[in-house]
C-alpha positions as CSV (number, residue, x, y, z in Angstrom):
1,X,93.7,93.6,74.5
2,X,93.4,90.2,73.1
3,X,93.9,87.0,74.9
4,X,97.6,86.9,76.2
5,X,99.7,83.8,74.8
6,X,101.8,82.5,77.4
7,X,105.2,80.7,76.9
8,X,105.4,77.1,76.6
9,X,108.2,75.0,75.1
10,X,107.8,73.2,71.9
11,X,107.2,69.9,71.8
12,X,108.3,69.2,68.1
13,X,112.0,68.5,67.8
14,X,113.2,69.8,64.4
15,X,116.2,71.8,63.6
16,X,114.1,74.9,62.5
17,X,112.4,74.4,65.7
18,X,115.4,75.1,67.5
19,X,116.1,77.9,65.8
20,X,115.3,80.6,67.9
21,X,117.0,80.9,71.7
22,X,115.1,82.1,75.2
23,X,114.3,85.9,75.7
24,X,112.2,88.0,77.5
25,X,109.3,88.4,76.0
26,X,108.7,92.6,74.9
27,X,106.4,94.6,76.4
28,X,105.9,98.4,76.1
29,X,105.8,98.4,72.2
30,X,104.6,101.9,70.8
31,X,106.9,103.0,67.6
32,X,109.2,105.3,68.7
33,X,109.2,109.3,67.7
34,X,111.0,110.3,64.3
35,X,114.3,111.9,64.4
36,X,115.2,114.3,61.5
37,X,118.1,113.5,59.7
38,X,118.8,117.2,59.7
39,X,117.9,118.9,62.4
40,X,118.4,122.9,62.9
41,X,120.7,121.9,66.0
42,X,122.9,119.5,63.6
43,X,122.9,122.1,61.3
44,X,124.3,124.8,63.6
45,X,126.6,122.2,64.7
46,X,128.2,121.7,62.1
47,X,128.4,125.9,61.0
48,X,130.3,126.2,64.5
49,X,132.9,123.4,63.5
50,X,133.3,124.6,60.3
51,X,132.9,128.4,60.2
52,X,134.9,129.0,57.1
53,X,132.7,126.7,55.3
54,X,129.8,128.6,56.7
55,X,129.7,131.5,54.1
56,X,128.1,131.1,50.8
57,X,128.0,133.6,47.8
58,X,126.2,136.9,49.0
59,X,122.9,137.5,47.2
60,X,122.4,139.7,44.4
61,X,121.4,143.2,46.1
62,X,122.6,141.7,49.6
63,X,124.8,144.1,51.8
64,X,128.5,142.9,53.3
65,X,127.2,142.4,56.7
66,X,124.2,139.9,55.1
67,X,126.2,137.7,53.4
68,X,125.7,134.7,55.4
69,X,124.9,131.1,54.7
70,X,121.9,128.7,55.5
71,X,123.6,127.2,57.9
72,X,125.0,130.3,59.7
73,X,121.6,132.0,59.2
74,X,119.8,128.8,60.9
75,X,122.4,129.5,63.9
76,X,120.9,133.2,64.2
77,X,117.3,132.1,64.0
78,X,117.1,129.2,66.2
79,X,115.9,130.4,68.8
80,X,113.0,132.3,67.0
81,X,112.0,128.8,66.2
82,X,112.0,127.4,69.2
83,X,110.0,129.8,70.7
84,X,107.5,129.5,68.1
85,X,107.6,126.0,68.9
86,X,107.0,126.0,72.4
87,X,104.3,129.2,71.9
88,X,102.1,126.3,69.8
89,X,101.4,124.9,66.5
90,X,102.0,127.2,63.8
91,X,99.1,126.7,61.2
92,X,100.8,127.9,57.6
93,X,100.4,127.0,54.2
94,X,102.2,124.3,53.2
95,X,102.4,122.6,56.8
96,X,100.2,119.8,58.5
97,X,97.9,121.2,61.8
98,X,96.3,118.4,63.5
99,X,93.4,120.1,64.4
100,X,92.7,120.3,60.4
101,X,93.6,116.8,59.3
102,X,93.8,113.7,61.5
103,X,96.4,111.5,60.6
104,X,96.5,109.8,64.1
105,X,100.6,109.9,63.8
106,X,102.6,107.7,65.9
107,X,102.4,108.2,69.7
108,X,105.6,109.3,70.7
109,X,107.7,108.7,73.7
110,X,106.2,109.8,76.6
111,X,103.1,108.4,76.1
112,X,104.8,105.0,75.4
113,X,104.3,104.4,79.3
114,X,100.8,104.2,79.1
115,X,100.7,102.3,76.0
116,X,100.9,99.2,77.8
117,X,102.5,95.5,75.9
118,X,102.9,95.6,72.4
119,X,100.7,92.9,70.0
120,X,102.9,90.1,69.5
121,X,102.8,87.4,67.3
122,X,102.0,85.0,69.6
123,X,98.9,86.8,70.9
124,X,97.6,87.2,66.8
125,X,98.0,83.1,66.9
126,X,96.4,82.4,70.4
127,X,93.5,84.1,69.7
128,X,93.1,82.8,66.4
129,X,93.3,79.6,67.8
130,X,90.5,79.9,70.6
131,X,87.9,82.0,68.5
132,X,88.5,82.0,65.1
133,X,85.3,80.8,63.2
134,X,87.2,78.8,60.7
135,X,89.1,76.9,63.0
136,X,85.9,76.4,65.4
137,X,84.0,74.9,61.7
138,X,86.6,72.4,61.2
139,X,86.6,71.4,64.8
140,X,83.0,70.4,64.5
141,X,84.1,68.2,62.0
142,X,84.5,65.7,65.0
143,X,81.4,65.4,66.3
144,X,79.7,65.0,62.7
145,X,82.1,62.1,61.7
146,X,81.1,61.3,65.7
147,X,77.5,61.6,64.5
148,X,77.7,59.6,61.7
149,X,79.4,56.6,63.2
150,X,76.8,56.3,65.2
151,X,74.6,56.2,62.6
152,X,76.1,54.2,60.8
153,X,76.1,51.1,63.7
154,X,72.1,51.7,63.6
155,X,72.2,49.1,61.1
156,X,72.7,46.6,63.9
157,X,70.3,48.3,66.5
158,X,68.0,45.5,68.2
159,X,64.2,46.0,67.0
160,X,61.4,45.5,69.1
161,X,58.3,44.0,67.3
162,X,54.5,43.8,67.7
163,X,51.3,43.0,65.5
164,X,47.6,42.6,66.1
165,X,45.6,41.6,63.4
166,X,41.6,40.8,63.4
167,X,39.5,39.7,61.1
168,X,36.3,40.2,63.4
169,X,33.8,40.0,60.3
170,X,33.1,36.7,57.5
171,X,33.1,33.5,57.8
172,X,36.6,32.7,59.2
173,X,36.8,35.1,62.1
174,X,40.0,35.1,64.1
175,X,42.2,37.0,66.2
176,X,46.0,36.9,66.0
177,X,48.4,38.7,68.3
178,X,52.3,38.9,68.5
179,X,55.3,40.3,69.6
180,X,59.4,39.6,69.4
181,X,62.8,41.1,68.7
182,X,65.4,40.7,66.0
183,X,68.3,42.5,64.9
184,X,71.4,42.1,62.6
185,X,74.2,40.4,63.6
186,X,77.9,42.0,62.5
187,X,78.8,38.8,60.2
188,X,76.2,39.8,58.3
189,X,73.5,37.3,60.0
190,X,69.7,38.1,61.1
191,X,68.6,36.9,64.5
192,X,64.6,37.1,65.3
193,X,63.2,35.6,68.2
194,X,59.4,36.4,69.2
195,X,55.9,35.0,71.0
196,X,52.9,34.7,69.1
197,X,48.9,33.4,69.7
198,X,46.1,32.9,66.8
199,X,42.5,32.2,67.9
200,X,39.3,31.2,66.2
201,X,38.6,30.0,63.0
202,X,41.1,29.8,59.8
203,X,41.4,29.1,56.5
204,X,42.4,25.8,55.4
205,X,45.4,27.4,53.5
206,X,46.4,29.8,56.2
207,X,46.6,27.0,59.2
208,X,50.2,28.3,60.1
209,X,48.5,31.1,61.4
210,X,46.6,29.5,64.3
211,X,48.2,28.3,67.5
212,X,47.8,26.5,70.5
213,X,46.1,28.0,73.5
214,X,49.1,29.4,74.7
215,X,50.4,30.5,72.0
216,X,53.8,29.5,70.0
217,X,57.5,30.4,70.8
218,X,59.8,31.0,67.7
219,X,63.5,31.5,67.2
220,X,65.5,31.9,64.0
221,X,68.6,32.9,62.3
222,X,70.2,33.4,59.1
223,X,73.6,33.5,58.5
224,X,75.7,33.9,55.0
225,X,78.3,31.9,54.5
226,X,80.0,33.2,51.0
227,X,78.9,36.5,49.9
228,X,77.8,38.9,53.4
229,X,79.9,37.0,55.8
230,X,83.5,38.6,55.6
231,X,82.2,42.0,54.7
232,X,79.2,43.8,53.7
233,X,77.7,46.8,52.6
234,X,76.9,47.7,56.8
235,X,80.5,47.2,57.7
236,X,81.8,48.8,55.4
237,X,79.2,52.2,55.8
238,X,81.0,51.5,59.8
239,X,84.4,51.2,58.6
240,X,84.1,54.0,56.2
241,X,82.5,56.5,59.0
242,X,85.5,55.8,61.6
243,X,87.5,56.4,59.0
244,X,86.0,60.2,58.6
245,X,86.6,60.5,62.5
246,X,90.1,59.5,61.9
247,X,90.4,62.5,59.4
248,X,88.6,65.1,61.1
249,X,91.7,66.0,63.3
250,X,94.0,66.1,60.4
251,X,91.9,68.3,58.8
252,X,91.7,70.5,61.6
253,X,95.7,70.6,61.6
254,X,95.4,71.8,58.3
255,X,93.0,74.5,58.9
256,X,95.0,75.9,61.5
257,X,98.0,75.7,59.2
258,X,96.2,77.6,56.2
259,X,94.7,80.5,58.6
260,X,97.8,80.8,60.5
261,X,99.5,81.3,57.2
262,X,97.4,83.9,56.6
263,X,97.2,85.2,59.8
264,X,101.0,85.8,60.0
265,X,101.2,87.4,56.7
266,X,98.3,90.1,57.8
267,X,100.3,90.5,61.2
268,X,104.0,90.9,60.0
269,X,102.1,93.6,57.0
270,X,100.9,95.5,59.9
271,X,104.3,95.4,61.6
272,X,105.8,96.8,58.4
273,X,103.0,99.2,57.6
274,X,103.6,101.0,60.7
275,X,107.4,101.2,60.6
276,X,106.6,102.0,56.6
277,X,103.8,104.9,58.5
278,X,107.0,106.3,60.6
279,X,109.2,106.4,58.0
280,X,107.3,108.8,56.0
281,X,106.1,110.8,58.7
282,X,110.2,111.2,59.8
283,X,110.0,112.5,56.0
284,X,107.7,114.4,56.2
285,X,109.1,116.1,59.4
286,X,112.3,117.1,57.6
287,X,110.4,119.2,55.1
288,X,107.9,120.6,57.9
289,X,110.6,121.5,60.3
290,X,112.9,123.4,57.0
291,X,109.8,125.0,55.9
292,X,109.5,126.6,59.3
293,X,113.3,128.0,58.9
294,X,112.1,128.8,55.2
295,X,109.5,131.0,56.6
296,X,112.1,133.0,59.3
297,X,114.4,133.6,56.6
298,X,111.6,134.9,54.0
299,X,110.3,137.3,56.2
300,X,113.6,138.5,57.3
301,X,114.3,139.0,53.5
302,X,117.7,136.8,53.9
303,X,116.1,133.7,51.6
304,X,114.6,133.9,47.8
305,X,110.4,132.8,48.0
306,X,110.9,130.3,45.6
307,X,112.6,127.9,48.1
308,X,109.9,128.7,50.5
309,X,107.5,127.6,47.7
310,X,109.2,124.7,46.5
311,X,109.5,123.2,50.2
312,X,105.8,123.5,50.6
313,X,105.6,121.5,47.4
314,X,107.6,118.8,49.0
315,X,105.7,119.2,52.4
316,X,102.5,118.3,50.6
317,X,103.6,115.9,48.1
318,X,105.2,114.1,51.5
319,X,102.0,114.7,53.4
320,X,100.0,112.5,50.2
321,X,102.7,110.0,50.8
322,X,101.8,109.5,54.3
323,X,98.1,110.0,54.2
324,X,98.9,106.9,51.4
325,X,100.8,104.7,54.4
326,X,98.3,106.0,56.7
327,X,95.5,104.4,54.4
328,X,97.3,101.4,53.9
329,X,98.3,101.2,57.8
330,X,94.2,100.8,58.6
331,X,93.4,98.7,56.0
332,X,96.0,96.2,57.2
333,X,94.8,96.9,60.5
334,X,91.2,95.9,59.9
335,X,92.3,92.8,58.2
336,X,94.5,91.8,61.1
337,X,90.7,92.4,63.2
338,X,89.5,89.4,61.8
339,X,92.3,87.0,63.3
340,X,92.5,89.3,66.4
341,X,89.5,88.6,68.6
342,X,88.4,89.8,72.0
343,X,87.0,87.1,74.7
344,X,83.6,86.7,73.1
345,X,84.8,86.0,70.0
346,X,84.2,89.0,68.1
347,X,86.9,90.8,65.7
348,X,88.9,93.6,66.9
349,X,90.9,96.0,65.6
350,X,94.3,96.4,66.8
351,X,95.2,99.4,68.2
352,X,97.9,101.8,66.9
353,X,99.9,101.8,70.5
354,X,100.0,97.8,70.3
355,X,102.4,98.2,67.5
356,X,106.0,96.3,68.2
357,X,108.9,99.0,68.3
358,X,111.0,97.3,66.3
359,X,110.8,94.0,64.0
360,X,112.8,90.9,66.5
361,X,116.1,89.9,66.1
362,X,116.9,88.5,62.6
363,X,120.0,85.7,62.7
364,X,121.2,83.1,60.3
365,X,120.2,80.0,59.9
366,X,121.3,76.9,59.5
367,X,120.6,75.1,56.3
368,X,117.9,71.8,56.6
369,X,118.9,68.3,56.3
370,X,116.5,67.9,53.6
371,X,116.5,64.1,53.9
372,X,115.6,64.3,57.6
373,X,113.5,67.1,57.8
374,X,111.3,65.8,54.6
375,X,110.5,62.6,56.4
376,X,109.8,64.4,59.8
377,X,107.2,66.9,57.7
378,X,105.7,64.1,55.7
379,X,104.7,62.2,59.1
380,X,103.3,66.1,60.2
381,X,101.9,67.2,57.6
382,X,97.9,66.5,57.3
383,X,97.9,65.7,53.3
384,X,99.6,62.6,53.7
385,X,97.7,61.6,56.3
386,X,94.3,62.4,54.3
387,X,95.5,60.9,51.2
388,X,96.3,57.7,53.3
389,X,93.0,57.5,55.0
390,X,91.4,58.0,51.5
391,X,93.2,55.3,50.3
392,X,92.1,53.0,52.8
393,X,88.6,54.2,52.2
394,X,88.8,52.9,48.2
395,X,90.5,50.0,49.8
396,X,87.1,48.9,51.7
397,X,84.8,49.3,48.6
398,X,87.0,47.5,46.7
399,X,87.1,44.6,49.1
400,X,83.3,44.9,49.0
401,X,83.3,44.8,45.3
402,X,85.4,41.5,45.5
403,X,82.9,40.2,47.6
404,X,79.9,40.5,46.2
405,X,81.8,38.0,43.3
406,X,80.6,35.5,45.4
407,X,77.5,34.0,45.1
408,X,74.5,34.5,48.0
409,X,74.3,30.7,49.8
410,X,72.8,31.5,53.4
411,X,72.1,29.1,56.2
412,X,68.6,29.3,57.5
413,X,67.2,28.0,60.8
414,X,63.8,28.1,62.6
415,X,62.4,26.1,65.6
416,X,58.7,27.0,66.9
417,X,57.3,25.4,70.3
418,X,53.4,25.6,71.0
419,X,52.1,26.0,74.8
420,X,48.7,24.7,75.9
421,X,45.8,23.2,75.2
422,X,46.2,21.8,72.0
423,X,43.7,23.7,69.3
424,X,42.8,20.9,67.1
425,X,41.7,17.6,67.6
426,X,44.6,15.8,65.7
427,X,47.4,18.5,67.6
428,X,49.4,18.8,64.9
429,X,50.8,21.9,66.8
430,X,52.1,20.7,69.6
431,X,55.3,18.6,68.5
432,X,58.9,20.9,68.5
433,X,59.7,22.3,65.0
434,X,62.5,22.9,63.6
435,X,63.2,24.2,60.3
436,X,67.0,24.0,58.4
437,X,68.3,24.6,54.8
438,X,70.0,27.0,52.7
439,X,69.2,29.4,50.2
440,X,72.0,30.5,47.0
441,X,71.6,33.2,44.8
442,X,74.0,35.0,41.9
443,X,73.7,36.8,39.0
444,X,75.3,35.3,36.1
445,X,77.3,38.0,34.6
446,X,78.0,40.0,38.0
447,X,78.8,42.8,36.4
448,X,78.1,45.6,39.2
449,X,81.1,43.6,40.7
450,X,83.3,43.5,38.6
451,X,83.0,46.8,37.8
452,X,83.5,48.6,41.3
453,X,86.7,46.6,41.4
454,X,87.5,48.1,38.1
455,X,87.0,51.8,39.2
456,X,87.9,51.4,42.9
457,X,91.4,50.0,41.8
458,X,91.9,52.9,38.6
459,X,90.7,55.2,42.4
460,X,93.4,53.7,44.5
461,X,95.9,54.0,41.8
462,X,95.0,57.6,41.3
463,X,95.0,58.7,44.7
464,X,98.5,56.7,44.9
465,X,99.8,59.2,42.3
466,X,98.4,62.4,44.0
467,X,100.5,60.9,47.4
468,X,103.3,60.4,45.3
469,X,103.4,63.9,44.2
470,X,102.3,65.5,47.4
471,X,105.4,64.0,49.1
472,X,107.4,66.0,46.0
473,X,105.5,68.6,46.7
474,X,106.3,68.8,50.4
475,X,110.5,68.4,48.9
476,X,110.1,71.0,46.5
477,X,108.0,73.7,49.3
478,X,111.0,72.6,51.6
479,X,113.8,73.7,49.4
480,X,111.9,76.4,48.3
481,X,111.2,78.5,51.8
482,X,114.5,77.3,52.8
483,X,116.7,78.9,50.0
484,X,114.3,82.0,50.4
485,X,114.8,82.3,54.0
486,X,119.0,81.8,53.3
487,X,118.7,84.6,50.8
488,X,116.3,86.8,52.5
489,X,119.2,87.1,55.2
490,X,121.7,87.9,52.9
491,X,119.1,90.5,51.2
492,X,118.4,92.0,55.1
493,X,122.0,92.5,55.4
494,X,123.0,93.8,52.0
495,X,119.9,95.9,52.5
496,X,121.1,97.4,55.9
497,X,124.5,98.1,54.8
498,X,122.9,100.7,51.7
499,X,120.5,102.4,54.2
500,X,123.9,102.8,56.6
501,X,125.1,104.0,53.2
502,X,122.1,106.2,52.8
503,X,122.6,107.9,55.7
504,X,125.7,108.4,56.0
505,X,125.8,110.3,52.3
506,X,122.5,112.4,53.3
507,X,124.7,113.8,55.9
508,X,127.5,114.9,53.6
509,X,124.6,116.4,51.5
510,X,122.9,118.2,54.4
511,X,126.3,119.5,54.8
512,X,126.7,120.5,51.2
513,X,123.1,121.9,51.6
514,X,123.9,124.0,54.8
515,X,127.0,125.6,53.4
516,X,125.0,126.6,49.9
517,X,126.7,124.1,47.6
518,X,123.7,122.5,46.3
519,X,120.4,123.5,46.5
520,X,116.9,122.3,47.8
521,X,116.2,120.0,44.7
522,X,119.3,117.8,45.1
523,X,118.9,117.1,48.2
524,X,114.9,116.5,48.3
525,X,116.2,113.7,45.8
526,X,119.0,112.4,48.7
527,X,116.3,112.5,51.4
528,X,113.8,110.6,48.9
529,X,116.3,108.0,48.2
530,X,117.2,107.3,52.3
531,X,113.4,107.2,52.5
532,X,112.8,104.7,49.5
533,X,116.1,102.5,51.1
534,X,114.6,102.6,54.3
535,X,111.5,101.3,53.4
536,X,113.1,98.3,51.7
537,X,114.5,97.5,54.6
538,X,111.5,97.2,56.0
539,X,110.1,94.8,53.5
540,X,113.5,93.1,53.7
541,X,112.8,92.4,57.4
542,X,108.9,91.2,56.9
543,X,109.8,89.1,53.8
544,X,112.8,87.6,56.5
545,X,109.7,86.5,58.6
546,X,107.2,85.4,56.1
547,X,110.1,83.5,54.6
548,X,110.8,81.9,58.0
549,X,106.6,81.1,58.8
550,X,106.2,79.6,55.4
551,X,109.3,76.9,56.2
552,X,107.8,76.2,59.8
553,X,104.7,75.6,58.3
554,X,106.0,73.5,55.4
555,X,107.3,71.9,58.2
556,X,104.1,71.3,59.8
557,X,104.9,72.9,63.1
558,X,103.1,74.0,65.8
559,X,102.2,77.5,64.7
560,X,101.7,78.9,68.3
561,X,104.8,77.2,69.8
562,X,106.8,79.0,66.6
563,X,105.2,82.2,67.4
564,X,105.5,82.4,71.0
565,X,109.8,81.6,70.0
566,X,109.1,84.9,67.9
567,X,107.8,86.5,70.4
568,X,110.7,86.0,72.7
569,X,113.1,87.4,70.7
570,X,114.7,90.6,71.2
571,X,114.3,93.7,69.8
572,X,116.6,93.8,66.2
573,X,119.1,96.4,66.8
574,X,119.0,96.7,62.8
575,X,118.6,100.5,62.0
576,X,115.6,102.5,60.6
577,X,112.5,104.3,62.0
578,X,112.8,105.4,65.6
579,X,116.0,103.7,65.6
580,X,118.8,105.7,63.4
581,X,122.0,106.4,65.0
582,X,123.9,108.8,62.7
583,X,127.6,107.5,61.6
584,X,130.4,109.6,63.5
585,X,131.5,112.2,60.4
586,X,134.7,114.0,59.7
587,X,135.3,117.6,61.0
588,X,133.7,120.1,59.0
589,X,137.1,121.2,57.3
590,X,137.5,117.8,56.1
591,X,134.0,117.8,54.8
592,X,134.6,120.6,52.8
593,X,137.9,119.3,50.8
594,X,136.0,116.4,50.1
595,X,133.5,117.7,48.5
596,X,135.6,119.8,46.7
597,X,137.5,116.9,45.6
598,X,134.1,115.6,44.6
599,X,133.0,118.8,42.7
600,X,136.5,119.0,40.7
601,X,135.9,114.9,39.8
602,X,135.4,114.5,35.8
């Protein structure tokens, strides 16, 4: 199993945050065995309340005594079936032996015990959260805006310096030695400060070189006083790079946001594909477990061939149908492997015994206070926050464009002290020096300037636009998943009330079936249609929670504290596979004048 989400509250107060109430969190989740709509038992049933309605037209060539109907004739063979049943699999044409194809169906119930918790949503987004490879790339995002800060204040490290130069050979041999530091000072300045000592003989023109015995100390500094000394080029690369550290946790917010949107969507798809993988296998069971009565009555010579043949049709068109849910079951599985991860990080398949019995509760909800809940997901959500941070970026270049308007006009200082015996005769090296002035420099036009304060404003100005339209953006996403989270409720319940519907009218049709009033073709088209309406339910149901997941993230929620308030619900009691409790019908006689009523309509 993966790693196990525990509960926590939720720190983000929101309305859609509160949506969901405290409940013990599932466990046990296998889906739960198919029940046939029309079962040889309900069919017997209802040819005991009804015996009148029990008799169908005898069969061409048929004696008195073996004029019977379906139904009655079901009654008769039961048992036969049973026994074959409990004798082992019966391997016919027509019908599905596992030992021949492996469709892996559903577990059923009494292995559920050993099946152990079901995968819940929460589990999907803690495990996404400590191991999935995306997220763990944007996290390093961190430590290389860390990285780059650091470099960036190498500008200003402190320099060690050291020379020796010889000229050992000529006329003018000397030897001159030194050694200092210097570095940059954050107004843009230049400190140096060093020891030095020249020996032997110089050239006239080079007589700055030589020193006293014991050398020369030397300080200086340079510091700008227009252009440089408010901002520069440095500060700005410093500025600029904190400014990256600053974004690298809203762009880890929305990476998590993205992958769990896609990691729910692969999660609630593999929820639905296995309810979607039951429902056809209940299908399916319908026509296996008739085609086994079909077979019974053939060989006793009570039931025409051609409705053992067309059944088998159905069987295997059925069996296609769930070999196609089956193949979309594992493919959604797989996907869901990526996001699912085991404790060393690699994917992992879910297993088919994680799957939830049922889809959580579904309940309305209320509608946002768009004003409020815009403003909360604008101070959430990580575009804003980027676009901001971008803008603050232009913002320093521009400012650096502005000033380097300014001309260059620098202050420059020295002063040099020589030690020792003085190393000519008139020691015109031993008195203190000191050295002060300025320098200016500017170009004329200054058109670089001028023109990064044309393009970093047009920048500003365009990224003010994109905010602009990313907060409309974040109003329009808002309404959007909002209305389709209102509707989807609506369509969940209108959706429930036609499969209730569904049901309720295959029954009267298995009815009409068992007492020979229609045959096997009309009501293969009732049991596709309760199929086909219970399987929109099922989308209903996933489309509820993607509907709901989209407006939490729109929101900017956390996306494990929302699943692990998913995961607490309880199980929906909303019918469908493994979970179809057949509506109380009339007594058989009843049945029967309605559907005479209904035969003798116009």
């Amino acid at each position: 199993m993966p790693l196990r989400a525990h509960p926590r509250k939720n720190p983000l107060q929101c309305s859609t945050a509160k949506m969901f109430g405290n409940a013990g969190v599932r466990t046990a989740a296998v889906l739960v065995t198919v029940i046939a709509v029309a079962s040889p038992s309900s069919a017997q049933n209802t040819a005991v309340q009804n015996p009148a309605a029990a008799h169908a037209a005898p069969r061409a060539g048929s004696t008195s005594e073996d004029t019977r109907s379906f139904a009655s004739f079901l009654a008769t063979v039961q048992e036969e079936v049973v026994a074959k049943e409990v004798a082992g699999p019966n391997v016919q044409a027509g019908m599905i032996d596992s030992d021949t194809i492996d469709l892996d169906p559903l577990e059923r119930i009494d292995q559920q015990d050993e099946a152990g918790e079901s995968l819940m949503l929460a589990d999907v987004i803690a495990s996404l959260y400590h191991s999935y490879p995306e997220i763990q790339q944007a996290r390093e995002l961190q430590a290389i805006a860390g990285g780059d800060l650091m470099s960036s204040y190498g500008y200003y490290d402190t320099k060690f310096e050291a020379d020796s130069l010889s000229e050992p050979t000529g006329f003018y041999r000397n030897y001159r030695n030194g050694l200092g530091v210097a570095r940059r000072t954050w107004w843009g300045g230049y400190l140096s400060a060093g020891y030095r000592i020249g020996r032997g003989y110089f050239q006239p023109w080079y007589k700055e070189r030589q020193t006293d015995d014991a050398g020369e100390f030397k300080i200086g500094a340079v510091q700008p006083l227009l252009r440089g000394r408010a901002i520069d080029a440095e500060r700005v690369a410093v500025f600029q790079a904190s400014l990256q550290q600053q974004a690298a946790m809203p762009r880890v917010r929305q990476t998590i946001l993205a992958t769990s949107g896609e990691a729910i969507d692969v999660y609630w798809q593999w929820v639905s594909a296995g309810a979607i993988l039951q429902a056809q296998q209940e299908l399916l069971d319908l026509a296996v477990k008739r085609g086994e009565q079909y077979q019974v009555g053939v060989a006793a010579g009570k039931f025409a061939e051609i409705d053992l043949i067309l059944n088998e049709q159905l069987i295997a068109e059925r069996r296609a149908s769930l070999l196609k849910a089956e193949q979309k079951f594992r493919a959604v599985a797989f996907k869901l492997g990526l996001y699912l991860r085991d404790e060393t990080g690699q994917p992992m398949t879910p297993d088919r015994q994680w799957l939830p019995e049922q889809f959580p509760t579904i309940s309305p909800q209320p509608p946002l206070d768009l004003s409020a809940e815009l403003a909360a997901a604008i101070t959430r959500r990580p575009e804003p926050e980027l676009l901001h941070l971008e803008i603050r970026s232009t913002q320093l270049d521009r400012q650096l464009a502005h000033n380097d308007l300014l001309p260059n006009f620098d202050f420059i200082s020295e002063a040099s002290q020589d030690m020792g015996e003085p190393a000519t005769y008139a020691n015109d090296k031993g008195e203190f020096e000191l050295v002060i002035g300025f320098h200016s420099e500017v170009p004329i036009q200054r058109r670089k300037a001028r023109g990064k304060i044309q393009s970093t404003s047009a920048k500003i100005r365009q990224i003010d636009a994109k905010l602009r339209l990313t907060h409309n953006k974040i109003a329009v996403e808002l309404q959007t998943q909002s209305n389709r989270l209102q509707l989807a409720t609506e369509i969940v319940k209108e959706t429930e009330i036609a499969l209730e519907a569904a049901l309720e009218t295959l029954q009267r049709y298995q009815f009409a079936f068992n007492s020979g009033k229609i045959d096997l073709i009309y009501l293969n088209m009732l049991e596709t249609k309760f199929n086909e309406t219970e399987i929109r339910l099922i989308d209903a149901q996933r489309e509820w929670f993607l509907a709901l997941a989209d407006l939490q993230l729109a929101l900017a929620l956390d996306p494990l504290d929302q699943a692990m308030m998913i995961s607490e619900l309880p199980e929906s009691d909303i019918p469908g596979p493994g979970n179809l409790a057949k509506p109380p019908l009339p007594d058989a006689q009843q049945l029967d004048a309605d559907w005479q009523r209904h035969r003798n309509t116009p």
